[in-house]
C-alpha positions as CSV (number, residue, x, y, z in Angstrom):
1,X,82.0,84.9,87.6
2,X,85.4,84.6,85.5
3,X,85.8,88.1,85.8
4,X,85.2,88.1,89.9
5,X,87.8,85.4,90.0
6,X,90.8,87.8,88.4
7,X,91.6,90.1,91.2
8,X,92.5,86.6,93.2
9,X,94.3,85.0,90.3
10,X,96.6,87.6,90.1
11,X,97.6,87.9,93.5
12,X,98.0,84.2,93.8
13,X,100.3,84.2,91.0
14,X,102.6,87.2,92.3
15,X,102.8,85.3,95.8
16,X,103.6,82.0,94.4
17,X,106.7,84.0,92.8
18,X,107.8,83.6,95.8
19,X,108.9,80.6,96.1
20,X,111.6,81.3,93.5
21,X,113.2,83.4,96.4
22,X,114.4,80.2,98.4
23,X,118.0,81.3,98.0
24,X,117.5,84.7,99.3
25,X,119.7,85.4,102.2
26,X,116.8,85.8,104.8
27,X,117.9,86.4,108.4
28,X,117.0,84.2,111.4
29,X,114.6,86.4,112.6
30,X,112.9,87.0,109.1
31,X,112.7,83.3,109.1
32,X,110.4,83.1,112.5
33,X,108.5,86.1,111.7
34,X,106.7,84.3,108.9
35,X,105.8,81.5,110.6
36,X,104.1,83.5,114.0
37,X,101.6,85.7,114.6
38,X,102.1,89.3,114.4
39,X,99.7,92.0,116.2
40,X,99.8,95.0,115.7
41,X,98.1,98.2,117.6
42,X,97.3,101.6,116.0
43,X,96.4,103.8,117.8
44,X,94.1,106.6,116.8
45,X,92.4,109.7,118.1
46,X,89.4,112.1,116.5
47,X,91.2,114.3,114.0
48,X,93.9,111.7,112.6
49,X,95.4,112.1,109.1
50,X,93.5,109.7,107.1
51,X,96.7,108.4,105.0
52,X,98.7,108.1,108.4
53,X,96.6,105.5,109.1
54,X,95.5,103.3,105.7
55,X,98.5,103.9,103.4
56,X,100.5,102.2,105.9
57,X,97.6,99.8,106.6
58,X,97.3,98.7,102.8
59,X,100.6,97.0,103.2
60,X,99.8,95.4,106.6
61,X,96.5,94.1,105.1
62,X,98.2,93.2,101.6
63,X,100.8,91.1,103.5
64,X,98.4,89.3,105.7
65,X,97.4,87.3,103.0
66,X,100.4,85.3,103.4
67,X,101.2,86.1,107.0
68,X,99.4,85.9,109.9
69,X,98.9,89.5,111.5
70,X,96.5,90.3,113.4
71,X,95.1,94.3,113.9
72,X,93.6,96.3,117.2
73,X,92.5,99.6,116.6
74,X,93.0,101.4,120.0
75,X,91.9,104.4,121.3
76,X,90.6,106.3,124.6
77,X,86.9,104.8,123.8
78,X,85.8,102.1,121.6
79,X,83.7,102.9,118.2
80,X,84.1,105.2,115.5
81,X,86.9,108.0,115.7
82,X,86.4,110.8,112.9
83,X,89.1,112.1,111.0
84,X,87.7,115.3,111.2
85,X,89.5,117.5,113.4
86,X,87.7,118.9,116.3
87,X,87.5,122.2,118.1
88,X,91.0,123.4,118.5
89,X,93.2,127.2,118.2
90,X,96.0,127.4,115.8
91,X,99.6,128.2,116.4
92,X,98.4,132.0,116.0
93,X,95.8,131.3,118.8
94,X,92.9,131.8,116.7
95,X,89.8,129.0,117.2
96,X,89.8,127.0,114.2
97,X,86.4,125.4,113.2
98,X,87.0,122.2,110.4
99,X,83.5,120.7,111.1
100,X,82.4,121.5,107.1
101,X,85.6,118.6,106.1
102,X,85.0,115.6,105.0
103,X,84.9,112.9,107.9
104,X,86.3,108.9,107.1
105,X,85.7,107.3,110.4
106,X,87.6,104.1,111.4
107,X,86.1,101.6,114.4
108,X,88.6,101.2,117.1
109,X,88.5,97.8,118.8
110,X,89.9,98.1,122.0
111,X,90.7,101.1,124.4
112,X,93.8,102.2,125.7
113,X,92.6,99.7,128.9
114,X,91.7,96.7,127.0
115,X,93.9,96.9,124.3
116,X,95.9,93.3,123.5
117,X,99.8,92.6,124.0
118,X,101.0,94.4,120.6
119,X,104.5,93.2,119.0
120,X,104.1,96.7,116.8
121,X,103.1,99.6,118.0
122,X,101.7,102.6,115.0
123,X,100.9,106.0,116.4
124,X,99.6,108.2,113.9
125,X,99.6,111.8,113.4
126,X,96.5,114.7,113.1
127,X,95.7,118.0,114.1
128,X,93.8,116.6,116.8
129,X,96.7,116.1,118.5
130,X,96.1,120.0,119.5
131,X,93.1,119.3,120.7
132,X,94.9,116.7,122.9
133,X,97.3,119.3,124.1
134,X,94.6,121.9,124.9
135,X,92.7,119.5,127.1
136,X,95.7,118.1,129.0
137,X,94.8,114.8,128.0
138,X,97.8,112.4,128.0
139,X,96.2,109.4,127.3
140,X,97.9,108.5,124.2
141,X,101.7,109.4,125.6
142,X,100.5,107.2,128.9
143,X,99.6,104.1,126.9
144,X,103.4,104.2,124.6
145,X,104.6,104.5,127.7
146,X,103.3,102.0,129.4
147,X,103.4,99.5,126.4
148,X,106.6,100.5,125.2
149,X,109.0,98.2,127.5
150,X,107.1,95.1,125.9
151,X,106.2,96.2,122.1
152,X,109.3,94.6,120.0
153,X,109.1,97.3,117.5
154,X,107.1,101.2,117.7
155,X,106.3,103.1,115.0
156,X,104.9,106.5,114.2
157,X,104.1,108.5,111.2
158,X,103.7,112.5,110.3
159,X,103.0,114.5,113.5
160,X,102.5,110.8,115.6
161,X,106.3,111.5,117.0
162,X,105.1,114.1,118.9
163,X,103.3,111.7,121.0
164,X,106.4,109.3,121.6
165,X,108.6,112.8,122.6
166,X,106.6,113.8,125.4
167,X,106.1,109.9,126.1
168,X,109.6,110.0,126.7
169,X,110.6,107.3,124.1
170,X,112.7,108.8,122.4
171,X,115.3,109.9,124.8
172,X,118.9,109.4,123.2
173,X,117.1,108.5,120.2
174,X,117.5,109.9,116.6
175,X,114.5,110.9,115.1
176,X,112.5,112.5,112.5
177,X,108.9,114.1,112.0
178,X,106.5,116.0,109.8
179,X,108.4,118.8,107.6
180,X,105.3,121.1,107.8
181,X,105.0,121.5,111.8
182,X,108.8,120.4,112.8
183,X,108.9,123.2,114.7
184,X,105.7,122.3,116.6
185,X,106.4,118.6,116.9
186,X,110.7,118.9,117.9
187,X,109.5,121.2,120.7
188,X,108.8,118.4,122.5
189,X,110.7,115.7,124.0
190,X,114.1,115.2,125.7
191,X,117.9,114.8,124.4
192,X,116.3,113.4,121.2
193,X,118.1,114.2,117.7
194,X,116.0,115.4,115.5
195,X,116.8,114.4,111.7
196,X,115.8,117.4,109.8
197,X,116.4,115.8,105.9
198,X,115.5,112.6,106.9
199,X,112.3,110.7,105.1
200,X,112.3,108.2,107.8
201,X,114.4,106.9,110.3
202,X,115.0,104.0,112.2
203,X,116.7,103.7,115.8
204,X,117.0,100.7,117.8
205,X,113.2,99.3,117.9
206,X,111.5,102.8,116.8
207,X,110.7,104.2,113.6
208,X,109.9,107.6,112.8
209,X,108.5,109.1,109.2
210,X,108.1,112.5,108.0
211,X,104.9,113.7,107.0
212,X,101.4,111.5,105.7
213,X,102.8,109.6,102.6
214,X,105.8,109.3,104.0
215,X,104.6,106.7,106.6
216,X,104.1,104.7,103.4
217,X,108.3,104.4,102.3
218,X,108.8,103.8,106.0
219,X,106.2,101.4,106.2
220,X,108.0,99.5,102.8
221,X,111.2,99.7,104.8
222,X,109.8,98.4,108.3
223,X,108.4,95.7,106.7
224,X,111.0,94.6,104.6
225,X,113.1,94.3,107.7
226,X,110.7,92.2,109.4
227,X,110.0,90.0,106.6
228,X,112.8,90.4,103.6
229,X,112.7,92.0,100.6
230,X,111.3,89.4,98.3
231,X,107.9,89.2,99.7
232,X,107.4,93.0,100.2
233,X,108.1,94.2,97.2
234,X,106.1,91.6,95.9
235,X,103.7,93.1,98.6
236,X,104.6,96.9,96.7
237,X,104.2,96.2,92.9
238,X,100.9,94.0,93.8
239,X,99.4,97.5,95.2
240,X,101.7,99.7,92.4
241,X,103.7,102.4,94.8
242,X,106.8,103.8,93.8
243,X,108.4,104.0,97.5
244,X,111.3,106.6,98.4
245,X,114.1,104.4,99.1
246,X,116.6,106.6,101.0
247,X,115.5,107.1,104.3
248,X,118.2,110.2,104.5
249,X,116.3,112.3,102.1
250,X,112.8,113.9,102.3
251,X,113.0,116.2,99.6
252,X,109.8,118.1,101.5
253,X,112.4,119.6,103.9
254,X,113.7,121.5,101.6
255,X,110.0,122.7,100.4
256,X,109.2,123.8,103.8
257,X,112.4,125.0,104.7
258,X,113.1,123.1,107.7
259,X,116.4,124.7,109.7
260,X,119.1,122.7,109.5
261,X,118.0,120.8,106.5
262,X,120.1,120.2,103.5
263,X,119.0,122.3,100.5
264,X,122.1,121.7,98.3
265,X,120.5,118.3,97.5
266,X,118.6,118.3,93.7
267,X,115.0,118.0,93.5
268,X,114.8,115.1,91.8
269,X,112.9,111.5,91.0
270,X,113.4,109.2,94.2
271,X,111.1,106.5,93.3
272,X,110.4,103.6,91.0
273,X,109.4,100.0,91.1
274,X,111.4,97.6,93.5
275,X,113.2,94.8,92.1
276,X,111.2,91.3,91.3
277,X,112.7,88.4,93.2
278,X,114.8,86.2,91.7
């Protein structure tokens, strides 16, 4: 019984740290933020990357201990949606069969129709997004469009800001993507700047990440803007990641050679522990 209890000791006493924080300069909105309810949507389709959606999510769950946020999981149908990608051609235009892959299935809660008013929207990435294409179905694009005017803050991670180009989103926007299919993903969408070296970036009330683990550091970042720094890095040294820190540098750019990129910069360290508070 002791031992059960130590998992819950531990946290308690990295959150009551907090406290220590008074004098931290949070800002206004920081302030309310803590004291409301925050929902958040993510919205998923068969074939998602399996890290686009829970490395993120461990940080939204971790931080709902001393937050209120609430989660939908939203997609065309209620019920489980498989990470295994369906049916689909490659880019050469060959049929690709990944039914032998391992499947994690996650429940989604609400459908594109029923889904609640979100104050953050998270669309992830995954090859089925070429299913999507082949099939014509716009589903996904049609709901960020259609929530976008009312979501205070939209997010997307790997191949996800594919969907908010041809949503039309991103218009005037900058923006960045996955570094092993930019070509695939910049294709679409309107006047929008693509950031080719960029691990994540953040315009106005979007946020865009590079590829799979990368929704992770931008996930660190969007959250310490929404709640400060003291309680999310408590949040990142309670689940031990090493975030990047500089959203202008995905050193993956220059591993897939993404045009435009800057491969002068030094393949080097990025990441360590953030800072304790106070």
């Amino acid at each position: 019984m002791k031992t059960s209890l130590v998992p819950a000791l531990a946290v308690l006493a990295h959150w009551s740290q907090l406290s220590l924080a008074q004098d931290y300069p949070f800002t206004e909105e920081q302030k309310q933020n803590a004291n409301r309810t925050l929902s958040v949507g993510y919205v998923v389709y068969h074939g998602y990357t399996i890290l686009d959606v829970f490395g993120p999510l461990q940080f939204l769950a971790d931080l709902s201990w001393p937050f209120s946020i609430e989660l939908s999981v939203i997609a065309k149908e209620t019920g489980a949606i498989h990470s295994r990608p369906p049916a689909h051609h490659g880019p050469d235009g060959m049929p690709m069969d990944m039914s032998h892959m391992i499947d994690a299935q996650i429940v989604a809660t609400h459908t594109f129709v029923t889904a609640p008013p979100l104050d953050i929207l998270i669309v992830t990435g995954g090859i089925g997004d070429l299913t999507l294409q082949e099939q014509n179905d716009t589903s996904v694009e049609e709901f960020i469009a259609s929530r976008f005017p009312t979501t205070r803050h939209v997010l997307s991670v790997c191949s996800g800001a594919g969907f908010l180009a041809r949503a039309g989103v991103l218009e005037g926007l900058r923006a960045t993507a996955t570094k092993g299919s930019w070509a695939h993903v910049t294709r679409h969408g309107k006047n929008v700047t693509w950031v080719p070296s960029a691990r994540w970036v953040h315009d106005g009330k979007v946020w865009t990440s590079s590829g799979v683990s990368a929704g992770m550091d931008m996930m660190v970042a969007f959250l310490r803007h929404v709640y400060g720094d003291p309680v999310v890095n408590t949040s990142v040294n309670n689940v031990e990641y090493a975030p990047h820190v500089d959203p202008s540098w995905d050193p993956f750019s220059v591993v897939h050679k993404v045009p435009g990129a800057n491969m002068s910069m030094a393949m080097k360290e990025l990441v360590g522990p953030l800072e304790v508070y106070p």
